[in-house]
MARBA-3410 file (N, C-alpha, C, O; in Angstrom, 1 decimal):
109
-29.9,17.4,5.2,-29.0,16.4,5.9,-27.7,17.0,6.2,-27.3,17.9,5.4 ~ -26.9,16.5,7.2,-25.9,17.2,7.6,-24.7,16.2,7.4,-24.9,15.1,7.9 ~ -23.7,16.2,7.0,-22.8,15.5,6.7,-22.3,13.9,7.5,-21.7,12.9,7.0 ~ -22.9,14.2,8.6,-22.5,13.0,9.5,-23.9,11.9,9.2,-23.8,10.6,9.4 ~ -24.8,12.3,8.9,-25.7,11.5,8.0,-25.3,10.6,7.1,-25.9,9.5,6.9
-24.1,11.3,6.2,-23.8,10.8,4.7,-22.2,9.7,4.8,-21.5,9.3,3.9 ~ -22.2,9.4,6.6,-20.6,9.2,6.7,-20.4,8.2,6.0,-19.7,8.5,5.0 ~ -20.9,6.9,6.1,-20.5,5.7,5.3,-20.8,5.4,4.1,-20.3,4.4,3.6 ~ -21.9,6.4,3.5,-21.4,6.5,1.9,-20.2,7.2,1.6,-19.7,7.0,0.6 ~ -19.8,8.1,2.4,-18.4,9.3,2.0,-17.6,8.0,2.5,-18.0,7.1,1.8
-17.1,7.8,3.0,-16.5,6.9,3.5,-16.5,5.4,2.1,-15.5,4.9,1.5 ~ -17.6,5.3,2.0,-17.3,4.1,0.7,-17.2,5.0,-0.5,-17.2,4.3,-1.5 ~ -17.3,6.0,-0.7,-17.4,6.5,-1.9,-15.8,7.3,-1.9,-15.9,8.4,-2.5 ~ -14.8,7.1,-1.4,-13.7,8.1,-0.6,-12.8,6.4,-1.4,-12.0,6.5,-2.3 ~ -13.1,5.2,-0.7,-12.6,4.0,-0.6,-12.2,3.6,-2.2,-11.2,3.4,-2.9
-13.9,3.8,-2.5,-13.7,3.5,-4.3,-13.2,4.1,-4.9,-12.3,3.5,-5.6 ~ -13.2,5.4,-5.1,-11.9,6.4,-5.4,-10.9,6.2,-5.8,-10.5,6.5,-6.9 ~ -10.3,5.5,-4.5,-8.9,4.9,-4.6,-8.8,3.7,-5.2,-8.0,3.5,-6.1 ~ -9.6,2.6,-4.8,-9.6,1.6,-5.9,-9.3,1.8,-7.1,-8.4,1.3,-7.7 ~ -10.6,2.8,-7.8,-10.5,2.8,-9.1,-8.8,3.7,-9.6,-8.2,3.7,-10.7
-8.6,4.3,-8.7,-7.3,4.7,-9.1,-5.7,3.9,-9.5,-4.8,3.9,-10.3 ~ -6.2,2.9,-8.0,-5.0,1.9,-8.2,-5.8,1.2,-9.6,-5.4,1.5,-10.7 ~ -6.4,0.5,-9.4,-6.8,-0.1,-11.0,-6.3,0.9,-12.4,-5.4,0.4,-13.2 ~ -6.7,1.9,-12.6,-6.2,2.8,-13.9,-4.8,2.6,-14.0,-4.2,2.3,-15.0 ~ -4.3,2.8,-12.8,-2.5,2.6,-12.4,-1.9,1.2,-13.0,-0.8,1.1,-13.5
-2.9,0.3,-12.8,-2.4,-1.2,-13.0,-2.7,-1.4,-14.1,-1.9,-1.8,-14.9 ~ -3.9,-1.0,-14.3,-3.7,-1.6,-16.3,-3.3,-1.0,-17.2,-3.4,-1.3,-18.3 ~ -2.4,0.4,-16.7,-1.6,1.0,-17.6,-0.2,0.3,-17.4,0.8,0.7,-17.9 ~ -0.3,-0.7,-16.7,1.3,-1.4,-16.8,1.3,-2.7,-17.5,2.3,-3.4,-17.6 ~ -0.3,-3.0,-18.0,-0.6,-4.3,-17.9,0.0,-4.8,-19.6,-0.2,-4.0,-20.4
0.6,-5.9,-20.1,1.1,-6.0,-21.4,0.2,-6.1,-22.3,0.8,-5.9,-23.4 ~ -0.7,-6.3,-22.4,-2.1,-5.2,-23.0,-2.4,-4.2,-22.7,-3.4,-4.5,-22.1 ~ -2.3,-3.4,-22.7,-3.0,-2.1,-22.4,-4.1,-2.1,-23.2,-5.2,-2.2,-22.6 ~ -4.1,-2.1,-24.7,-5.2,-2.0,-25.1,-6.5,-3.0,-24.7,-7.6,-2.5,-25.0 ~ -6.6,-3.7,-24.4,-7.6,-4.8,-23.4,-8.4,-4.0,-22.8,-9.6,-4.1,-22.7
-7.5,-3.1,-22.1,-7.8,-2.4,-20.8,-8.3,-1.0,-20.5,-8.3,-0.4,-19.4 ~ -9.0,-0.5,-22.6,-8.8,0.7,-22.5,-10.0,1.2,-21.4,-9.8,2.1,-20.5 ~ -11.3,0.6,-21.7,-12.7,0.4,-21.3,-12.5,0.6,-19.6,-13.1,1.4,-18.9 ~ -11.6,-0.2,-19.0,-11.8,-0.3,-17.8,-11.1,0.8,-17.2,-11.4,1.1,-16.0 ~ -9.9,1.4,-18.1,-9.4,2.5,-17.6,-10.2,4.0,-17.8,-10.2,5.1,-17.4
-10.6,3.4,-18.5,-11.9,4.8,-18.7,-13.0,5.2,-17.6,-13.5,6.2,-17.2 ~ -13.4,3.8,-17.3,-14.8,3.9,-16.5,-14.1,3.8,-15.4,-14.6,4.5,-14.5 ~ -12.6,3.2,-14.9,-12.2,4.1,-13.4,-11.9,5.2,-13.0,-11.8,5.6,-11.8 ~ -11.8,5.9,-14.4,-11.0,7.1,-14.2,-12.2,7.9,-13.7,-12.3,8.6,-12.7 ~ -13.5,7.3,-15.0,-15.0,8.1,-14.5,-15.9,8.2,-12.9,-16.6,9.0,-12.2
-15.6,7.0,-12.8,-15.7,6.3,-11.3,-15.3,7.1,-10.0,-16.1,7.5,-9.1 ~ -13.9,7.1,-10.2,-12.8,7.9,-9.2,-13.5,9.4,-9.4,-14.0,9.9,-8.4 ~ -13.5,10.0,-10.6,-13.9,11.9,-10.6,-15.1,11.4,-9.6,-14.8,11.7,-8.4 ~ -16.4,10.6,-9.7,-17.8,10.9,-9.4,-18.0,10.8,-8.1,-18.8,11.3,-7.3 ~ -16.8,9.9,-8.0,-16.9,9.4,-6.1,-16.7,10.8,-5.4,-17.4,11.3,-4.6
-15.2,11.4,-5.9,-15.2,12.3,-5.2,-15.7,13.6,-5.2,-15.5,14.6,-4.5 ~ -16.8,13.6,-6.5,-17.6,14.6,-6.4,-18.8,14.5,-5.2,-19.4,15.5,-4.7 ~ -19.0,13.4,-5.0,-20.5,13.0,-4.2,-19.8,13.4,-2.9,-20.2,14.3,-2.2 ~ -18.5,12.7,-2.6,-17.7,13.2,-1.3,-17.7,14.9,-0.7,-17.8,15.4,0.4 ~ -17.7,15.6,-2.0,-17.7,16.9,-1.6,-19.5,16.9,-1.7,-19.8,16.8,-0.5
-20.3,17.0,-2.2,-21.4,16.7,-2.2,-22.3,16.4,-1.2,-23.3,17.0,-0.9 ~ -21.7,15.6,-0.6,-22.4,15.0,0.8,-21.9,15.2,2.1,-22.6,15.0,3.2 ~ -20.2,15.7,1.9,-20.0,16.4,3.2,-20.4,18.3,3.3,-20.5,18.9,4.4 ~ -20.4,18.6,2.0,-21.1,20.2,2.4,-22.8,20.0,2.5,-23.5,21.0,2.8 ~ -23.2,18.8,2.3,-24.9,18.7,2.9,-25.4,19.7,1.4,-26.1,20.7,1.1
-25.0,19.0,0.9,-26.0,19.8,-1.0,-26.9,19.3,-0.9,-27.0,18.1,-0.4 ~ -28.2,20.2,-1.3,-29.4,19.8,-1.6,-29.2,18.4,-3.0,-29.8,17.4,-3.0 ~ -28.5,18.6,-3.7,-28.4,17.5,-5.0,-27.1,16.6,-4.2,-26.1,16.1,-4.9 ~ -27.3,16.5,-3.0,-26.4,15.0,-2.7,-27.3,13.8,-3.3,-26.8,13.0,-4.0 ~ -28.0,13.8,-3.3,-29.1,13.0,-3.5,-28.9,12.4,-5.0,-28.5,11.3,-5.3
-29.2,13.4,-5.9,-29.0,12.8,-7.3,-27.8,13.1,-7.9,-27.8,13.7,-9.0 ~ -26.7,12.8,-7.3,-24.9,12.9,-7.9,-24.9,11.9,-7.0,-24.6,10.9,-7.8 ~ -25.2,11.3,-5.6,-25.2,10.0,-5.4,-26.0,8.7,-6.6,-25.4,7.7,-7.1 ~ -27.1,9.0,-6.6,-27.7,8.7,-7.7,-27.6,8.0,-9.2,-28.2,7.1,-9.6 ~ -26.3,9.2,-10.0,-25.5,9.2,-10.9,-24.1,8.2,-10.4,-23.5,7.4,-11.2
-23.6,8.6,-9.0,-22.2,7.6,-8.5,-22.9,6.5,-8.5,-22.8,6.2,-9.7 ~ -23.5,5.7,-8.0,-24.6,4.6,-8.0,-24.3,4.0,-10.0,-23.5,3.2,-10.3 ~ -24.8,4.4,-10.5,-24.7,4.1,-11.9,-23.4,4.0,-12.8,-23.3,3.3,-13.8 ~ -22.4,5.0,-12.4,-21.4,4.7,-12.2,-20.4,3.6,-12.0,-19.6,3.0,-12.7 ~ -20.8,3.8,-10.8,-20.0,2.4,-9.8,-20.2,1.0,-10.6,-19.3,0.2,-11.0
-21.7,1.1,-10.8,-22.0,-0.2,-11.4,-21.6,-0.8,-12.4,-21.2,-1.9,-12.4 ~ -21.7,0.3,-13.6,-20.9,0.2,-14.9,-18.8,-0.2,-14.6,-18.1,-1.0,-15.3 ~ -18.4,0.4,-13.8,-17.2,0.1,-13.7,-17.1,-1.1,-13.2,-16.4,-2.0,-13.5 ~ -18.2,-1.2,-11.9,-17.7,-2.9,-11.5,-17.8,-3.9,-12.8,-17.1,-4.9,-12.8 ~ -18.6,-3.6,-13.8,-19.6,-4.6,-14.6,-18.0,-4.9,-15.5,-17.7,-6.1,-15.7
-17.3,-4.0,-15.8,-16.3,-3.8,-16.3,-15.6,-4.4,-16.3,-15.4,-5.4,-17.1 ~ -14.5,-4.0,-14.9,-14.0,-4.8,-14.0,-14.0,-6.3,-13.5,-13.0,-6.9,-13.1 ~ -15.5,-7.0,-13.6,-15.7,-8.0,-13.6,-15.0,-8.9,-14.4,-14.6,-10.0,-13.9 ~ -14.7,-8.2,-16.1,-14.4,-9.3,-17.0,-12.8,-9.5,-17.2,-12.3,-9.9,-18.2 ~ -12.1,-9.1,-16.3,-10.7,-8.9,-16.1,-10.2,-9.8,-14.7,-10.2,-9.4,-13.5
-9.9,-10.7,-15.0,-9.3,-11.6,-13.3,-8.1,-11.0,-12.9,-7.6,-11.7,-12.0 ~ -7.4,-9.8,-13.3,-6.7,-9.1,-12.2,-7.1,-8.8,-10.8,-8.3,-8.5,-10.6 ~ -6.0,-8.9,-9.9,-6.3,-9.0,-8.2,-7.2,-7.6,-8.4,-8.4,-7.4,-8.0 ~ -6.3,-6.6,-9.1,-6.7,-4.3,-9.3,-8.3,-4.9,-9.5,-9.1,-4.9,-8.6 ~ -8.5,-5.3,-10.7,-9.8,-5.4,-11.3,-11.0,-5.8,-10.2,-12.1,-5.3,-10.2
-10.4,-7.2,-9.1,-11.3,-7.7,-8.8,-11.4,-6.9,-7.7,-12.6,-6.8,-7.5 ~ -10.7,-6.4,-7.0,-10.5,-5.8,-6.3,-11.7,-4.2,-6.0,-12.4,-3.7,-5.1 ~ -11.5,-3.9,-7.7,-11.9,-2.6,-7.8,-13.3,-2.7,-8.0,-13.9,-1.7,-7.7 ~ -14.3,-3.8,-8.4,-15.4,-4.1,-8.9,-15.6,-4.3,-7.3,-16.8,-4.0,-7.1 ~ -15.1,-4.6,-6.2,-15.7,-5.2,-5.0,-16.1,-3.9,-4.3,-17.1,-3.8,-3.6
-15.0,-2.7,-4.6,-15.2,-1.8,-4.1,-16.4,-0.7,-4.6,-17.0,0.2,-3.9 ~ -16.5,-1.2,-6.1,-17.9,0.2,-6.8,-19.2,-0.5,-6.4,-20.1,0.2,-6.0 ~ -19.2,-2.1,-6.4,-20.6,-2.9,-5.6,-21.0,-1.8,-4.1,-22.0,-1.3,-3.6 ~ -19.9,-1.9,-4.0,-20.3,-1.6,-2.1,-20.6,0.0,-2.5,-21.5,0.6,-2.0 ~ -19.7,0.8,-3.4,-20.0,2.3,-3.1,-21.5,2.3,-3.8,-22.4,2.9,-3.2
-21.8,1.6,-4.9,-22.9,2.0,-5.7,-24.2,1.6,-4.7,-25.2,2.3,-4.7 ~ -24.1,0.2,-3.7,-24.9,-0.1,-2.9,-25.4,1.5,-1.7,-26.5,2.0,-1.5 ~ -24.3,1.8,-1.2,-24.1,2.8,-0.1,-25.2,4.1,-0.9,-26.3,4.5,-0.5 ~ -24.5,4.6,-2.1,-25.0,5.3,-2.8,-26.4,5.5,-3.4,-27.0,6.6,-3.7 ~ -27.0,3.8,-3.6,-28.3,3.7,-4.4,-29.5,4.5,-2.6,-30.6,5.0,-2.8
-28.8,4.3,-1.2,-30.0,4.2,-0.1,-29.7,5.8,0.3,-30.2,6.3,1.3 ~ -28.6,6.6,-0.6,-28.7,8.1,-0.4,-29.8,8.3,-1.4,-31.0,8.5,-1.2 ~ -29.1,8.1,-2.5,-30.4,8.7,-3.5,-31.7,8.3,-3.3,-32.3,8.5,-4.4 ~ -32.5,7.8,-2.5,-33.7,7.8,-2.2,-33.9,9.4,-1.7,-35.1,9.8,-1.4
END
């Protein structure tokens, strides 16, 4: 597959990235922090994977496939995360790993 194949998971997976970035950002200001260690972990995890698949899927790797696969599982865990936090970052950031982990579950086939 050649990169323009993979645009709108690179593209949602480019998006979540940054979500989970601003999220890490926000609950390190949040007056708990400790609440928030969980969710700053799995963004942080989130944000690396996304843009490993990004590089992944725009040089056309034979293993776009299962690092999509792995982002997909990912994603999920962070939104699942994310979920239990009614910050705007949180809800925000969970709406964004839904959609990357979705994009990502119809590469890794």
């Amino acid at each position: 597959m050649n990169h323009q194949q993979y645009d709108s998971c690179i593209k949602s997976c480019s998006g979540c990235a940054i979500a989970c970035d601003h999220c890490a950002s926000a609950c390190l200001e949040e007056p708990n922090m400790e609440m928030m260690r969980e969710c700053i972990r799995l963004d942080l995890d989130c944000a690396a994977i996304c843009r490993v698949a990004v590089q992944f899927m725009a040089s056309g790797s034979r293993f776009a496939a299962e690092v999509c696969g792995l982002c997909a599982r990912i994603c999920e865990a962070c939104a699942q995360e994310c979920e239990k936090h009614e910050r705007e970052h949180c809800v925000a950031c969970a709406k964004a790993c839904r959609e990357c982990a979705e994009q990502c579950r119809r590469m890794a086939v």
